[in-house]
N, C-alpha and C positions, 0 to 999 in steps of 0.2 A: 323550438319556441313558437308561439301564436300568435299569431297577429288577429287583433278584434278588428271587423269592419266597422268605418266608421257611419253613427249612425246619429243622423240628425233630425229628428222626431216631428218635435213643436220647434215652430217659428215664430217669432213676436214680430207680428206685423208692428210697427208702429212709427208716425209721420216726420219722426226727426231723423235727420243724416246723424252717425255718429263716428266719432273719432277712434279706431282700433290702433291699440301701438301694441307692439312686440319688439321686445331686448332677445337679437341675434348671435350668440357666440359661434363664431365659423370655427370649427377647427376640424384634426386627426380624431377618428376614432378606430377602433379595432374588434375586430370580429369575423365570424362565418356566418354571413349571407344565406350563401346559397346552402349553409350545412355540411359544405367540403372542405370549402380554402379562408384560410385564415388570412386576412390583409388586411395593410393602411387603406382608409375611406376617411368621405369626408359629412359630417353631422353638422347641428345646431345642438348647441348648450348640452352640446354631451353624448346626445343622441342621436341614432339612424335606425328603421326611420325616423323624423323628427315630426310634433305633431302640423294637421293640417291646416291652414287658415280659413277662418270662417267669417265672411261678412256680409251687411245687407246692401243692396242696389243703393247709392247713393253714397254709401260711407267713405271717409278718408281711413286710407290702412299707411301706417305710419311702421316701416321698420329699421330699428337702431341696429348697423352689424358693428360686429367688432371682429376682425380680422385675424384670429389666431393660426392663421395656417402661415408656412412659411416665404410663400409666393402670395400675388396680386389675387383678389377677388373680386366679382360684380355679381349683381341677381339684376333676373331680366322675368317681369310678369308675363307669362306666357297668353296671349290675347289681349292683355289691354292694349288700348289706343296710345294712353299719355298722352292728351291730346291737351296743346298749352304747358308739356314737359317734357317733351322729347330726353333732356339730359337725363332724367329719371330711365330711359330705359334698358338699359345697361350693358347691349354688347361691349367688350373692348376695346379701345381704340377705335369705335365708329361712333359712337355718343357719349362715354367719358373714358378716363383713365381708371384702372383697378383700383382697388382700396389695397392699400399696401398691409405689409404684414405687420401685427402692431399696432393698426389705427381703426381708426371710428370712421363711419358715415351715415349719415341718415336720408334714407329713401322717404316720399311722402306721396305716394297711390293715389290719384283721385277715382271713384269707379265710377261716380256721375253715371249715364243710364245705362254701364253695361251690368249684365249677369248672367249666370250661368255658369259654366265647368270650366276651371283652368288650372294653371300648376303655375308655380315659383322656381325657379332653376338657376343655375351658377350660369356665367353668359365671358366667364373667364377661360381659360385652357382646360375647357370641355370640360367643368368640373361636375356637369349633371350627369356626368360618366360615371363618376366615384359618388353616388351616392346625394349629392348635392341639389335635393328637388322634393320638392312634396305638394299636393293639393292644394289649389286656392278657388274656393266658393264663394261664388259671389250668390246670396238669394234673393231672390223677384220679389218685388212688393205689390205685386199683383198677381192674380190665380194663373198657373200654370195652364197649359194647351192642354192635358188632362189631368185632373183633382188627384192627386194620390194619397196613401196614407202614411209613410214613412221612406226614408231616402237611405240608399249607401253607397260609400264611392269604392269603387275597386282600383288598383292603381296594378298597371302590367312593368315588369321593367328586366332588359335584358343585362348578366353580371358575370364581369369578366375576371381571370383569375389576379389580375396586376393593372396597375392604375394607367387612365390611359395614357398619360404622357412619356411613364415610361416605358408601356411599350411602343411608342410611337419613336420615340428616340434611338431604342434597340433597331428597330424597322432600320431608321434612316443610319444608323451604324454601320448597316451589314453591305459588304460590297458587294453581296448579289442579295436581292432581296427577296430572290426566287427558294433560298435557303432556309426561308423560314420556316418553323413548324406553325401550322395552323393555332389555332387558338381559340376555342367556340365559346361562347356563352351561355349559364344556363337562366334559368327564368326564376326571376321571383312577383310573388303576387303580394301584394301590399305590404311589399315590401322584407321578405321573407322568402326560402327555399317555398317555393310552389307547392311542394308535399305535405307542409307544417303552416298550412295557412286555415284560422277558424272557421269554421261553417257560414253557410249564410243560414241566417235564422227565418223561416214564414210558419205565418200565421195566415189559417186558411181563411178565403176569402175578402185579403186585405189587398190591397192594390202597392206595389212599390215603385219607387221610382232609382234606378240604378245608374250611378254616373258612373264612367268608366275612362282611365283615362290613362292613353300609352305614355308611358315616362320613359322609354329606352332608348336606346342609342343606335341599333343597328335592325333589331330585330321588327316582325312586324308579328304581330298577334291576332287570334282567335278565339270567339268567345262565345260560347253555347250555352243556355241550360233544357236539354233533350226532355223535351214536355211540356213544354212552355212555350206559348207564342212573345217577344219582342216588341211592342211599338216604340220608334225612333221620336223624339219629341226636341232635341237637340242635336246640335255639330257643332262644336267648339268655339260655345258659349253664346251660339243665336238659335232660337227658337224655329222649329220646324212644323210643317205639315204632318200628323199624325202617319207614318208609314209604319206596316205590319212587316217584319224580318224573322227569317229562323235562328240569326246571329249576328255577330259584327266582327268584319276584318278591318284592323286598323293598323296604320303606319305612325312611325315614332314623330311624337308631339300631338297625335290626332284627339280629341274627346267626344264622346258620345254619352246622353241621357237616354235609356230605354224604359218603358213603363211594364212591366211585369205583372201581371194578375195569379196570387196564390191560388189555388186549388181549392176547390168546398170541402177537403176530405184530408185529416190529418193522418190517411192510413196507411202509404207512403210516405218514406225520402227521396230523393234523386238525388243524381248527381252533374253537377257544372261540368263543361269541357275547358279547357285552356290550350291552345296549340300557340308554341312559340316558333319560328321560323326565318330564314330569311333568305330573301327570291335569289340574292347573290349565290350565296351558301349553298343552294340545294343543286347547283352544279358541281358543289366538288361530293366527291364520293364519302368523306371523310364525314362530314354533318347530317345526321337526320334532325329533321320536327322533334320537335321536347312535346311531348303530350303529357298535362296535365287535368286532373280530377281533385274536384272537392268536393263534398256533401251540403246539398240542401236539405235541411232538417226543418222538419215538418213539426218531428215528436220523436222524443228520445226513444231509444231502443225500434222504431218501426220499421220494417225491412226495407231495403232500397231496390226502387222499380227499377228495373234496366232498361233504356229504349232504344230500339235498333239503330244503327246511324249510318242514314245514307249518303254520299259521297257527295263536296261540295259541292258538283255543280247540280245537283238538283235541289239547291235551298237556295232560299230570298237572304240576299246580301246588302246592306246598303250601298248600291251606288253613290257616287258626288251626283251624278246627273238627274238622278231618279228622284231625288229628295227635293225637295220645294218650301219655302221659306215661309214661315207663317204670320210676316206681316202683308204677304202677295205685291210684295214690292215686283213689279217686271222689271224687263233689260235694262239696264243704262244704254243709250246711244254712243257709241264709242269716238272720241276723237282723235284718238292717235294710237298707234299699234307699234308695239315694242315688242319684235322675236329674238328668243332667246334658245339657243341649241347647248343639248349637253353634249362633253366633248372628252372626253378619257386620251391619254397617250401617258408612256410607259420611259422614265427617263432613263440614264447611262445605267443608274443603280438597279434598273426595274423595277421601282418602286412605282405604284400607278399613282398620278397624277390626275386629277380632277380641275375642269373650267365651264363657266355659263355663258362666258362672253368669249373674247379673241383672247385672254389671257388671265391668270389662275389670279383671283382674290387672292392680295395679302395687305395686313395692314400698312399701315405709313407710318408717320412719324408725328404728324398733329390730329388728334382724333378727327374724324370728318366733320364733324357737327360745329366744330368748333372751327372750320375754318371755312364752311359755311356761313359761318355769324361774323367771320373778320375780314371776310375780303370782296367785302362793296358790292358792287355791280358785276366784277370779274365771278362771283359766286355765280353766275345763271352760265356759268363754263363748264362744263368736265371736266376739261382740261384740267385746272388746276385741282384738282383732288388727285392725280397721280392716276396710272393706267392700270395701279396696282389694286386701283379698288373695283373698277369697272362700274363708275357712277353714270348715271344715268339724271339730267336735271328734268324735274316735270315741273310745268305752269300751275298757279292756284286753280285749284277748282274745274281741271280737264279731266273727262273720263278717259283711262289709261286702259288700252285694250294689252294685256300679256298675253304671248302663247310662248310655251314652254315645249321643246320639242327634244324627245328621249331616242335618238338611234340607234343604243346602246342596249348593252342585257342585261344593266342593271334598273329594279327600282327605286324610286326616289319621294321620299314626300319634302316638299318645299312649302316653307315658311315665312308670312307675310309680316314684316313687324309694325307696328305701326294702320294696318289696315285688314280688315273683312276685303275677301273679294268676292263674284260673282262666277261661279263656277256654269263655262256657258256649254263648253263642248269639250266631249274628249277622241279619241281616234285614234288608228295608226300612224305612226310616222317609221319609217326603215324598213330593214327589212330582217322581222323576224326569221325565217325560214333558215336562219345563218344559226342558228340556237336551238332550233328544231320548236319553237314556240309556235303557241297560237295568235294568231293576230288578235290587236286590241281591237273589242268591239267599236264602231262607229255610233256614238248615243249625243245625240239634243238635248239641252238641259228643255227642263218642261217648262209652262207658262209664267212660274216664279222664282227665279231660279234661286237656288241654295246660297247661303253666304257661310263661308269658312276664310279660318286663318294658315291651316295646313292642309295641303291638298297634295294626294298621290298622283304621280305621274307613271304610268308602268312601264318596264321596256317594249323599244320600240312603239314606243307611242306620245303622242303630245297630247295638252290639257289647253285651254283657251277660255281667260278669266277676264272681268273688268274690276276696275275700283276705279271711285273720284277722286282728286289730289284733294282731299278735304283737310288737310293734317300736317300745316308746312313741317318740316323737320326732316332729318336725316334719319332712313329707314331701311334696313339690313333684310334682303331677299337671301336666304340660302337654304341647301339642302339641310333636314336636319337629321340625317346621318353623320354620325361627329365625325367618323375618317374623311365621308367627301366633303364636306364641311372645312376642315384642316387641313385637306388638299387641294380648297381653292372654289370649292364651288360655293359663289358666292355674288352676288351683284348688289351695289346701294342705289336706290332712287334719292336725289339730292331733291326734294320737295318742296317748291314756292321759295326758294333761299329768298327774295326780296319781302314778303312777309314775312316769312321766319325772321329776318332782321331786326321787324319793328315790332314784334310779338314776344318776343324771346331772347332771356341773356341767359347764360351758366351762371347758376350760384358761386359765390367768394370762395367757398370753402370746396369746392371740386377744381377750380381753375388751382386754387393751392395745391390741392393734392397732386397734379400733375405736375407741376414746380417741385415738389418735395423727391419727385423722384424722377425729376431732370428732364419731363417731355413738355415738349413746345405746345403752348395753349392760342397760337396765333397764325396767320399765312398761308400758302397752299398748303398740299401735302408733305411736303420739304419744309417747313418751315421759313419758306422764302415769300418774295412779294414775284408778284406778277406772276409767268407761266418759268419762269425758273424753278426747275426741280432737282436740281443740283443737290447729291447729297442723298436720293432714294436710291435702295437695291435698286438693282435693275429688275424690271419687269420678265415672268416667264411667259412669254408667248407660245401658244399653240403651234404645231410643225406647221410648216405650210405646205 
């Protein structure tokens, strides 16, 4: 089957915000993906893929879901702020309760000035695993960093044979975890087996602009068209300095705009590259790269140029450091420094284990946000959110200096919710030569430095980012690898809780919804007052 890119031509500039609503039916659908395996997934109103959303800088995007699947659901806008709505933005149990199975709730998007490339995803028990995610466009109402003539988005996404929760249950069944058979993923391109995906269509001498946006879960991708030079003019959904690339390696959640100039000469086709891969994976013997090809069509029947391809490291990649922000905002002055180290250990089962802080994210028992807004002045504690969240309280309006530091040989890209940060440096940290790797380059972000919402952290190596607490509410830092993800790596910044108090209540009808399905909408993370936590798991701590 084909998948048509989607292609957004003409845009109607015009000076009114408007109101976008979309009726969501969550449910099961059924099919082969990838073209091999047949399985449960999960769609909109029938469909996977489901279509994109498209809206303009300023509009309200209103979405009504209806819960047809048999467990909890949420959707989480992948880059928006929600800024003035934190409860709209939908992890579980850190800013509301799931939409239960059965019922309605309506989400209401403000985009106010952002725009650019993003995606819509499930923000419930990984369900952007199973299919549950698609493109959300936000378009500029002013001229782009360069004029182009036509847009498409491509979307990469890595597809497993069995849905993830129940292999993740299997996992934790097994009393040696070392017994497992692998289980790779293969790739699909918008949405579809990689093989049976439409052309990209040009027209010589038209200028495109190509958004491109990693939807996977474990995997990280590659993206060529051999003939063609790349200029970057986006990172996930803020405007960039015009930089010239031979491709783009991205990590899961990542998005990138590239601007493409066709050819003056319809007498060739060529052909896209696709490499799917992932840095964990390429240590066991059992996985190669999925290398993928599709035709750029020029002009039907014309023969297809071949062009030789030389080996990554002699092509221009986009760095995070290299890239520079095209409003030339400089550094923020940082006023407080929050390190944070990744930390792997392997429990009784051997099942590995993932943590960011001294102990593995998991949720509680009163969603966070919500017991931010209930517990007075004791809210500017940690404490009371439980040790199981690994909260973090920041002042209004402090710039928050993070360093993220990888000693480990796995990669990671980590996702900001709630905030842009300022991508300032990256470098080694450990010590590679245990893996037989090359050490991470040591690179300065340049005079403006780049702002993203997901940033790769490599092994053995740390990243060191700022952002301002501009955004009281409660804001979910994690890897977005769904297994390390679900294994704990995770940290909340609890944001300005005393303004968020007086800025912010939860809607009637979410506070119900937790009530209807018995979870506490008040008190610490126990549902208790003061620092009594009586009543939470206990917490899994790091060995010491």
């Amino acid at each position: 089957m084909f998948c048509y890119f989607i292609v957004f031509a003409a845009i109607v500039f015009n000076s009114l915000a408007a109101r976008v609503e979309l009726d969501w039916n969550v449910g099961y659908v059924f099919g082969a993906r990838d073209g091999y395996t047949y399985r449960r997934a999960i769609g909109v109103n029938g469909k996977l893929p489901f279509p994109s959303v498209h809206v303009m800088q300023g509009d309200t995007l209103v979405i009504n879901v209806h819960n047809s699947l048999d467990v909890p659901t949420s959707i989480h806008t992948h880059g928006l702020f929600n800024n003035g709505t934190n409860y709209y933005d939908g992890p579980d149990m850190v800013t509301q309760c799931g939409i239960p199975p059965g019922e309605n709730f309506t989400y209401v998007f403000e985009t106010k000035d952002q725009f650019g490339t993003f995606w819509v995803h499930g923000h419930t028990r990984h369900q952007e695993a199973d299919g549950f995610h698609t493109p959300l466009i936000i378009h500029s109402r002013k001229q782009p960093v360069i004029v182009y003539d036509e847009e498409l988005t491509m979307t990469f996404e890595d597809w497993y044979t069995t849905e993830f929760y129940v292999r993740q249950e299997y996992i934790e069944s097994l009393e040696d975890a070392r017994t497992l058979v692998p289980n790779y993923p293969r790739a699909l391109i918008n949405g579809y087996d990689g093989n049976n995906t439409a052309p990209i269509t040009f027209v010589p001498k038209r200028r495109y602009r190509l958004r491109i946006i990693c939807m996977s879960v474990n995997n990280w991708f590659k993206f060529r068209i051999p003939g063609h030079k790349m200029t970057v003019i986006e990172a996930d959904g803020v405007e960039s300095m015009p930089l010239e690339v031979d491709g783009l390696s991205m990590g899961p959640g990542q998005r990138y705009s590239v601007i493409v100039t066709a050819h003056k000469s319809d007498e060739f086709n060529y052909l896209y590259n696709v490499t799917s891969y992932s840095p964990v994976l390429l240590r066991d013997a059992g996985f190669k790269p999925l290398v993928y090809t599709g035709l750029v069509k020029y002009r039907d029947g014309a023969p297809v140029k071949t062009i030789p391809a030389p080996s990554d490291e002699h092509l221009v990649w986009p760095e995070e450091t290299a890239m520079q922000v095209a409003d030339k905002q400089t550094r923020l002055p940082a006023d407080r420094r929050i390190e944070l180290t990744v930390n792997k250990f392997i429990d009784k089962h051997h099942v590995l284990l993932n943590a960011l802080s001294s102990s593995l994210y998991k949720p509680v028992l009163v969603p966070t946000l919500y017991t931010a807004l209930s517990m007075g002045d004791l809210a500017k504690n940690s404490s009371v959110y439980g040790p199981q969240t690994n909260a973090y309280v920041l002042k209004h309006l402090e710039v928050v200096e993070i360093v993220i530091n990888n000693p480990i040989g796995d990669d990671h890209t980590f996702h900001f919710h709630g905030h842009n940060v300022q991508v300032i440096e990256t470098g080694p940290y450990g010590n590679s030569s245990t893996d037989n790797r090359k050490p991470v380059a040591h690179q300065q972000s340049e005079l403006w430095p780049m702002w993203r919402d997901t940033v790769q952290v490599r092994a053995y190596g740390f990243i060191r980012v700022r952002f301002r607490a501009d955004n009281p509410g409660v804001w979910f830092l994690h890897c977005h690898l769904a297994i390390h993800m679900y294994n704990g790596l995770a940290v909340v910044f609890v944001e300005a809780p005393d303004v968020l108090q007086q800025r912010q209540s939860v809607p009637e009808a979410m506070v119900e919804m937790c009530k209807r399905q018995g979870i506490l909408t008040q008190g610490n993370g126990a549902g208790n007052q003061g620092f009594d936590l009586s009543g939470l798991p206990p917490a899994i701590y790091l060995p010491s």
